[in-house]
Structure formats: C-alpha cells, structure tokens
N, C-alpha and C positions, 0 to 999 in steps of 0.2 A: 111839684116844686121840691117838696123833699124829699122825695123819691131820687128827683136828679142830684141835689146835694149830698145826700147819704152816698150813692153810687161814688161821686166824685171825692169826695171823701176817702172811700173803701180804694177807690185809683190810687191815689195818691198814697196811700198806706202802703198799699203794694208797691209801688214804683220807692218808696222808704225803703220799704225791709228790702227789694231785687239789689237797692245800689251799698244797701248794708250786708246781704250776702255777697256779691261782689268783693268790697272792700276787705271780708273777711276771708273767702278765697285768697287773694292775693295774699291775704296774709300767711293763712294758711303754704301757702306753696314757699314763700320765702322763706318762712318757719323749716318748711321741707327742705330745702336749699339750704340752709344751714347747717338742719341737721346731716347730710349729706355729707358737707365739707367737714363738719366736724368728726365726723366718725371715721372719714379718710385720713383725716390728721393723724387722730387716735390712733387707726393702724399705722401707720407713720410712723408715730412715737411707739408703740410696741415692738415694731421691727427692729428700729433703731436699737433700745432697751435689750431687747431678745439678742442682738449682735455683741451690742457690748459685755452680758454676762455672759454671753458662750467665750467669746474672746478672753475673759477673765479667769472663767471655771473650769471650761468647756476642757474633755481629754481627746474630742471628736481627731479624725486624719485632718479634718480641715484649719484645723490649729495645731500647729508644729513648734511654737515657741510662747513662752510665756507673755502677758499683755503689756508690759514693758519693753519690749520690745516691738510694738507697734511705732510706725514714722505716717509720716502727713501723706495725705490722699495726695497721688501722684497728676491727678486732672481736677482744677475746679467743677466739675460737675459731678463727681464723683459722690459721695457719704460722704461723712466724719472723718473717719481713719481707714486705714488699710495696711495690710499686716504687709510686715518689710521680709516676710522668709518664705521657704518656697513650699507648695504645696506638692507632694507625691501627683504623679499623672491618672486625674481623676477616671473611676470608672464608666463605664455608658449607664449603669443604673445607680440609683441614689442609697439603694437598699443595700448593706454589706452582707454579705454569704459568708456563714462560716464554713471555712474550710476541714473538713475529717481531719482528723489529728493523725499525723504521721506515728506508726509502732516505731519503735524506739531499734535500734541497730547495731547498740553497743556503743562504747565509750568510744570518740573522737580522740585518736594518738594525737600526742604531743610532736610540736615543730622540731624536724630533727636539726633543726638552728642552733637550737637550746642547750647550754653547756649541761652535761653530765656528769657528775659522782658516782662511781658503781663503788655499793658497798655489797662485799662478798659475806654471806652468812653460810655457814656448816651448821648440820644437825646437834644438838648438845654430845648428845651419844658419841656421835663422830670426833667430837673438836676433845674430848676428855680420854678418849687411847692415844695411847704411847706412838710414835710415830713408827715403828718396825707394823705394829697392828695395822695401822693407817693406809700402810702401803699393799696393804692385803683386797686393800677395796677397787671398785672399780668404777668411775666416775659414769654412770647410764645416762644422764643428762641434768636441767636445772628446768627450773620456773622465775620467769623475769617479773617482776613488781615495779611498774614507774609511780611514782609519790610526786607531782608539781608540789616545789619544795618556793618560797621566797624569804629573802634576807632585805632586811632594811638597806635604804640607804646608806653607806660608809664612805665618811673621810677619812681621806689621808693625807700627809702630808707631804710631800716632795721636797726633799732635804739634800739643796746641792751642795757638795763641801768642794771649795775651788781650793784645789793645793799650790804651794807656794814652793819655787827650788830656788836655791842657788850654787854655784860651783864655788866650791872653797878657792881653787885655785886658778879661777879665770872673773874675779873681784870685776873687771870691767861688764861682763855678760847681764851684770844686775840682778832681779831678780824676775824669777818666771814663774806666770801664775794661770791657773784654767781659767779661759773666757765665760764670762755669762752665758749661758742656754738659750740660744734665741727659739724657743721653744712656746712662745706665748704671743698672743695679738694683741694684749694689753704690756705694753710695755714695762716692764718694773711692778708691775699688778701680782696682786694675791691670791687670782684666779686662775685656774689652766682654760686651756680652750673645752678640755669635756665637762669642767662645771658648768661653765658659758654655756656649750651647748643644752646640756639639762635643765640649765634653770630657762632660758628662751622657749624652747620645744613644753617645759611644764607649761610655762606660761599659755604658750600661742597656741598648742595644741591642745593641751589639756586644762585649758582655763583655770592657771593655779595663781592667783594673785601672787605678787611680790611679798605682800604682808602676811602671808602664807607662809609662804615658804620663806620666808626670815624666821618664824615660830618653829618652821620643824627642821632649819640648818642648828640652830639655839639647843633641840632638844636631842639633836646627838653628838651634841659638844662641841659647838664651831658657832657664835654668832656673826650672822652678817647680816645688814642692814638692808633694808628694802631700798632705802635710799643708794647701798652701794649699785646695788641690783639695779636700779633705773640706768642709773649714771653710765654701768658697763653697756647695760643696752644703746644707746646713745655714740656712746665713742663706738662701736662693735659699727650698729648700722652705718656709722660716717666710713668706716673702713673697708665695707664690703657693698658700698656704693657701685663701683664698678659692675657687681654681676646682677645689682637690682638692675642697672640702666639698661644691660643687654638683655637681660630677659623684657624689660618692656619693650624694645628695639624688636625682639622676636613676637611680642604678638601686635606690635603696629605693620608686621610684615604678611601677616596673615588674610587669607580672605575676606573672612568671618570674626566680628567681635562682639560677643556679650557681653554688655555694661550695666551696674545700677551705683547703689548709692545707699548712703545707712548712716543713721546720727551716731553722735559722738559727741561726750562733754569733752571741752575742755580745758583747763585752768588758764588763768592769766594769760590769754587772749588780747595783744593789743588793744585796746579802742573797745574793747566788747566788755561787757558782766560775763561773770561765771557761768551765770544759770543759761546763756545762752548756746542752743545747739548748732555742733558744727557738723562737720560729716567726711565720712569715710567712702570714696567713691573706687570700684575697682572695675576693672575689663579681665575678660578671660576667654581662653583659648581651649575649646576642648576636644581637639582633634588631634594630629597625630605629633608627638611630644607638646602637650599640653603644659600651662601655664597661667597663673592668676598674676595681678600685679595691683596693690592697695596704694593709694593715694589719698593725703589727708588735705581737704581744701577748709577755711574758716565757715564758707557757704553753699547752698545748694544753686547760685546763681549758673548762666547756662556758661559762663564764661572760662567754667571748670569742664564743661564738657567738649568744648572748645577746643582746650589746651589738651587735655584727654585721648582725641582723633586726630589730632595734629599730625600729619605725615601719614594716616591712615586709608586706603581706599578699598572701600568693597563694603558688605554688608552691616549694619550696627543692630542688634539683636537688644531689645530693651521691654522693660512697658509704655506705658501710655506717657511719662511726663514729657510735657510742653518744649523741655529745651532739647529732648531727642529729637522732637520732631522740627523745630524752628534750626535744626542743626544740622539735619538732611537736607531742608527746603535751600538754605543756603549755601550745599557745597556745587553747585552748580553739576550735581548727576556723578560727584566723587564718592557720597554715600546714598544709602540705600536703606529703607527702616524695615525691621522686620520685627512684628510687635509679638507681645505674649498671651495666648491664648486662655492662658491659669489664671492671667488676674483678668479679663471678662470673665470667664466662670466663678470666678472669687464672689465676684459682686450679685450675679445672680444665685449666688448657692447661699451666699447670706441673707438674702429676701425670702428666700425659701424658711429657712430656718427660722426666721423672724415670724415667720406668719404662718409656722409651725409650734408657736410655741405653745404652754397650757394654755394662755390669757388668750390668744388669739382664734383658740381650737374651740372659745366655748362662744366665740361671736359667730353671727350666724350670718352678717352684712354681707350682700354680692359681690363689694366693693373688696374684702379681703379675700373672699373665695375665688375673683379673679387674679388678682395680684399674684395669689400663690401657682395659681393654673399656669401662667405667664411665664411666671420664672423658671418653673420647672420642666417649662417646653425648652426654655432657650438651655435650662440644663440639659437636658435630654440631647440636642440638638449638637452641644460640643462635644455630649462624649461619646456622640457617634464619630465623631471627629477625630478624637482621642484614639477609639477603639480600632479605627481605620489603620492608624498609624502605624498602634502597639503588632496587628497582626501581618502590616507586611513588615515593618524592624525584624521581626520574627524571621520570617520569611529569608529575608536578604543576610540576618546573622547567620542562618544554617546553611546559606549557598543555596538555597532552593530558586531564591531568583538573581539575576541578574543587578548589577547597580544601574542601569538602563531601563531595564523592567520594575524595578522597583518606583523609579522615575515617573514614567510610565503610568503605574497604575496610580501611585499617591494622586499623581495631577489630576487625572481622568475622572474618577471616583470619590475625589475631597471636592472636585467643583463643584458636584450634584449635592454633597452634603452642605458647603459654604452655600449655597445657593437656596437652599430650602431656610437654613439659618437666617441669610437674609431675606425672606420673606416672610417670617416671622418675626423677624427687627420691623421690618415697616407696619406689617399690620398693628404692630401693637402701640408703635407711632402715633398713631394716628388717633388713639382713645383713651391714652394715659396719661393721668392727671399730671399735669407740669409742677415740678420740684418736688417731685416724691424722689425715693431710693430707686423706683423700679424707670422712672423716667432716665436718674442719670445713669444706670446702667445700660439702658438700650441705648443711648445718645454717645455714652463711653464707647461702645462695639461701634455703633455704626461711625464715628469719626474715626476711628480705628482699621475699619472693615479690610481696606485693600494692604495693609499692611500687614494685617494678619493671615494672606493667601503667602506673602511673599516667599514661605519655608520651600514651599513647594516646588522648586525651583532649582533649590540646592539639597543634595543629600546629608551635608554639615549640618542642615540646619531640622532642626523641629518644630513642633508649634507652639513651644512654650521657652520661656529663656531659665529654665532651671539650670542651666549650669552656672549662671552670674547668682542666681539665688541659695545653691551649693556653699557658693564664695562666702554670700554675704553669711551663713549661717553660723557659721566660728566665731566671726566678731561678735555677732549678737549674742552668741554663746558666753565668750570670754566678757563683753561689757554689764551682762549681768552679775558677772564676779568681782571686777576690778569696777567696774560701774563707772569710771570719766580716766582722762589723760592729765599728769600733773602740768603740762606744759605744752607749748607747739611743737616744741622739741621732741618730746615723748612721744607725740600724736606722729610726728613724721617716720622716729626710731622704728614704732611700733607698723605702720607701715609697710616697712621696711623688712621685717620679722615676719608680718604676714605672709609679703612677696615672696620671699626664699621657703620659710617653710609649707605655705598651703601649695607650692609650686610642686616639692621634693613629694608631697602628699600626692597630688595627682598623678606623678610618674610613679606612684605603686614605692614609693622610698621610706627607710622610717626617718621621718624628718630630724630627729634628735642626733642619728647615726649618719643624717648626710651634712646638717651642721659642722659638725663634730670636724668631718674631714672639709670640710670649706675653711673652716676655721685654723686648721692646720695648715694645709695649701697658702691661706692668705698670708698667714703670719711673716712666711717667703717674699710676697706678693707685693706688699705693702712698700717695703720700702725701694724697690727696685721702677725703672719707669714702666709706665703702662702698657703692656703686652696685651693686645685682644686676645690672641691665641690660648695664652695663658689662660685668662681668665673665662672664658669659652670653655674651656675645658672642664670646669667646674659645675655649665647648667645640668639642672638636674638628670635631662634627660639622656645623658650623658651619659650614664650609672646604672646598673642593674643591680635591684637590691641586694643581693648575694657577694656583690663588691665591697660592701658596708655595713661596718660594726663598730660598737662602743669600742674602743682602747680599753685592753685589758680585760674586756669582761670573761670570753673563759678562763684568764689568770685567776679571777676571783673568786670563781668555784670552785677550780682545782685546787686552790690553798684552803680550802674548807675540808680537807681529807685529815 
C-alpha cells in the first residue's frame, strides 16, 4: 500500500514538473519571438539612423546635395524621406575603381571668345638705342605669353543729355528737343537691360541671392536695394510672359515629358502660415531643341499635375508619386507612365548602406545578414540594367549601330535582365518582414514594375528620369542660398527666370548673354500688339552661342590699354 502511494505520488510529481516544463517552453519560445522581432526592429532603426547620417555627412556619389534639400517620400510605402536630386547613372558594381590618373598634357588654351590686350615688350637693351641703331636689327621672331587677366565688376553710368533747338527766326516751330531712349524694358527705370540680365543669370544661375549682390553693387559704388532687385524681377517676368508661354506650348507639343516637383517656402501665402511648404513643379524636354519650363503651385495636390499635361499626349516620364500615376490611369490611353529606375535603386542602395554600417557590421543576427544579401542582389540586378544601357548608348553615339538596332537589342536583352529582377522581387516577397525599409522597397519596384520597361520602347527615353532631376538641381541649389520666396509673386517671377534661363542653358547658350538679347528684343516687343512670329524668334534654340555676347564687353578690355 505504500509502495503504491509513493509511486503515485512520484506520478504526479512527474506529471507537475512535464506541465511546468511545458509551460516554461512556451515561454521560452515567446521570449524567443520576441527577441527576434526586437532585433529586427533594431536593425530597422540602424538602417534608418545609418541613411539619415550618410544623408547628412555623407560625400558618397549617392548624395549629390546637401540634407536640406531632401522632399517627402514620393510613395506611402516608401522610408522617411527621399532625396529630391538626381543620382549620376549608377554602376553594375557597388565598389568604385579608381581610375590611373591621367599624365598631364600641358596647359588647356584659353577661349579664343575671350577679349584680348596684347601688350608689346622689347628687350631693355633694345628699347634704350637710338632709333637709326634700332633699325639696324632684324625682327627673327617673338614668344607669346597669355596671363587669364580678371577685372571686377564696373558701373557705369549712361548719361543721356537730350538737346534742346529752337529757330530764332521761325518763333512758331517751338521748341525741339531729343526723344527719350527707348532703350530699356523697365520703363523710366535706373536699370539697363545688361544689369537686368546680370543680376537674374547671378541669381538663377549662379545661386547669388539678392542680399548679395546688394552688398557687392554698395561696394563698388552704386547701392541698390535687394528690394529694388525683386521688384524688377517681377515687372521683367510679367513682360516676357509671352516667350515663357511658348516655350511651355513647345514642350506640351512633344512626345516625351519629364516631370517632378521640389519644395519651396514661401511668404505670405494666402490662407497658409509661413512655415508651410509649397512647391516648384517643372517638365522638361530633352531631345532635339531642348527646354525646361518651372511652375510654382501652393501644393503638391495632383490637381497641379493635371493643369501641367493639359493639352499634352504621349509619354509622362516621373517617379513613383501617386498623382503621376492616378493621372495616366485617367487620361483614357492619352498618357503613358514611364517611371524611374534611380529612385528604386535609391531605396535599395540605402538598405545596403544601412546595414553596412560599423554598428550593423558587428551584429552577427541572420536577420541583418539577409537584409543586406537582399538589397544588394536587387542592386546588382539594376545595374546590370544600367550597364546594358550605358554600352549600347555607346554603341548608337559612334554609329556603330543602327537606331533600329539599337531598338532591337535594348528590348531583347533588358527583358532577360527586367525578368531575373523580377524574380528576385517575388522571391524575397514572400519572406520579408512587413513594414520594414527592405519590404517597402520591393513593394515600391514591384507596383512600379511595368512602368519601368516602358523606356524601352522609345529611344527618347532611358531608364531613369535624370533629366527632370537635372532641372530640379539649380533650384535646390539656389533655395539653399536664397532659402524661401518673399511672395507668390516672387515664387511665380522666379519661375519664370528659371524657364528662359535653365532653357538658354540646355541649348549650350550663356544664359546671361541670351537674356541680355531677349531683353533688348523685348523692350520693342512690349509695347507693340502680340506677334508670334516675333516672339518665336527669341526661343532659345533659335541661337547659336557664337551669336551672343555681353554688350560691350570687348569694348571694355580694349579701353584697359
């Protein structure tokens, strides 16, 4: 009897501890389940971290502009942020090669554009005989020496004195006097059209704020106000409205348009605070007579992209945002998306990096060691992509192929490569933890997918939309100088400055030098009724740089003798 009792006893002890190991298992595995998700987090938040200090610090090619100039993720599914400027056309390997350093080949001649001062030297010896001795010589030859010589900016002032007659002896004739100069686009203004042109092209081209260049008009004897400087800007664009609207006429008449989009402060905004950002949206043309064209709208809503394609049909070349594409789906087959390859590589090349970094290098978790394998397949994967491109472009610029052929192979040869790509989107579909980075970047490609064959198709087109990110780079260049717009007004003027000058840029013009003559042209223009013809005559591509120069400027050398 107690033999059985102890036994039963001893059961029951056992049958305690099996449902208390049990219960402690389960724990244990939850415990393990946790710590799982948490160290995927972890790497999460290292990526993230790891993106935002290279974004900050970072001098990599994959950062082309300072972190201020980042704009809002173009796809909810996207990361954080996403940089608004364009990436150079990434390599097939991740690793940079340095290139042998070229030997050196002698000094690169100066532009023979360039006004000239020849100043004659004689030997002492020579220049100190009498001239009977002098003429005893015989001139064997010379040695040329060019010195790139620069002289500050210099005002002047143009001083018209109108004269006044009258006939003694015909008292009825009155009196007669010289007409005003109509010599200016600002009417009765203190400015000629070539300071106009200067101080616009400093600005738009060489990101020289107004407040700038008020400081260094002040220091070589001439103050003018920043405030005058808006103001002209402002009247200037209302006046050369005209040749904005046909250059935009000219690229809605195109096949092919490249569109994005870029913040902007800007002051005293209707209905809005200050601190609220607006945005600069442009389209661009980069085929044969090429053309940019800025538009300043309050919002990023799609109904600026809308007004944008208006009259437009044929191909829309973008990224990923939402209103490009709800903007094709509705033009009933009048547009066509063709998305950008650079920013899905963007997104994978930052997970790379992220889970590259020291803190991530010394985890040893399979969960980051995958992550990083992942990424750097789907990188691998486009810049085989890339590279396919770069070697028939090649190809087709030397005339070695045909534009048929080149057709041809891209199609042929990127479908095998788009196609391995996506097989590599799915698989990793299928095992990748949901709302990570590396989830919304595959979900980013693969909604994207058939958009992004669409280049292939047209030889206009690429696989990436770097020429609308070209566009956008100036702005984002100049708004880190000038940093906001004083007014709506301003944000439209400036617009407007972008349009003619980044236009005059692309057609190989110096924008200052083709101002210059628009500004003159218009002065005519303005007050007479509207002639297309006219004003057509003025696009940039009209022009060959060698048509166009500053007024005056070899006068200005040549009076330095």
């Amino acid at each position: 009897m107690k033999e059985h009792e102890l036994l039963q006893k001893m059961a029951q002890k056992i049958a305690t501890l099996e449902a208390e190991n049990t219960q402690l298992r389960e724990a244990l595995d939850q415990s393990n389940d946790m710590i799982a998700k948490l160290t995927a987090r972890l790497d999460i938040i290292d990526q993230r971290s790891a993106a935002r200090a290279r974004r900050e610090f970072s001098t990599s090619s994959e950062r082309s502009v300072p972190s201020d100039l980042l704009r809002e993720s173009e796809d909810p599914i996207a990361e954080d942020s996403q940089f608004d400027e364009a990436e150079t056309t990434p390599p097939p390997e991740e690793a940079a090669v340095k290139s042998p350093k070229k030997k050196s080949v002698g000094r690169t001649p100066f532009s023979d554009d360039l006004p000239r001062q020849e100043i004659v030297l004689d030997p002492e010896e020579f220049a100190q005989l009498e001239q009977s001795k002098r003429d005893s010589f015989k001139r064997i030859g010379e040695d040329v020496l060019e010195v790139l010589d620069y002289q500050p900016g210099v005002l002047q002032v143009k001083r018209y004195i109108l004269g006044k007659y009258v006939d003694p002896g015909n008292p009825d004739l009155g009196i007669l006097q010289a007409s005003r100069p109509n010599d200016r686009i600002i009417r009765g203004g203190m400015v000629s059209n070539g300071l106009l042109a200067a101080s616009f092209s400093d600005k738009f081209i060489y990101h020289l704020p107004y407040a700038r260049q008020s400081i260094r008009f002040e220091s070589i004897g001439c103050p003018v106000s920043r405030q005058n400087l808006s103001r002209w800007q402002i009247q200037v664009s209302n006046l050369l409205d005209p040749l904005v609207q046909l250059i935009e006429s000219h690229l809605l008449s195109q096949r092919v348009l490249h569109i994005d989009e870029t913040t902007l402060q800007v002051m005293d905004e209707e209905g809005r605070e200050n601190t609220k950002k607006s945005y600069i949206w442009l389209r661009v043309h980069d085929g044969p007579q090429p053309a940019a064209s800025y538009r300043y709208y309050p919002s990023r809503a799609a109904l600026a992209a809308e007004e944008l394609t208006d009259g437009f049909a044929g191909i829309l070349q973008s990224d990923g945002y939402g209103a490009y594409r709800s903007l094709v789906k509705q033009s009933d087959g009048r547009l066509a998306n063709a998305f950008c390859l650079t920013h899905v590589r963007r997104k994978f090349h930052e997970i790379v990096m992220g889970t590259n970094s020291r803190k991530s290098r010394k985890q040893t978790s399979p969960a980051t060691k995958g992550i990083r394998k992942a990424a750097q397949q789907m990188v691998h994967d486009i810049g085989e992509i890339f590279s396919l491109e770069s070697r028939l472009r090649k190809q087709l610029d030397h005339n070695q192929i045909s534009e048929e052929q080149f057709l041809h192979k891209r199609k042929e040869q990127a479908k095998v490569l788009f196609a391995t790509f996506k097989d590599h989107l799915d698989q990793q579909k299928k095992t990748v933890i949901p709302q990570t980075p590396l989830a919304g970047a595959i979900n980013y490609a693969l909604n994207l997918f058939d958009g992004l064959q669409t280049y292939l198709d047209s030889i206009e087109l690429g696989p990436d939309n770097s020429a609308a990110e070209r566009a956008v780079r100036p702005v984002a260049l100049g708004r880190a100088n000038w940093h906001f717009s004083g007014s709506p007004d301003g944000a439209h003027s400036s617009c407007a400055m972008y349009t003619l000058l980044q236009s005059a840029k692309m057609n190989h013009l110096d924008p200052g030098a083709y101002l210059n003559h628009v500004l003159d042209e218009a002065t005519l223009l303005v007050d007479l009724p509207y002639d297309v013809q006219a004003w057509s005559a003025l696009l940039p591509w009209k022009f060959k740089s060698e048509d166009l120069s500053w007024q005056d400027r070899a006068e200005f050398f040549t009076s330095l003798d």
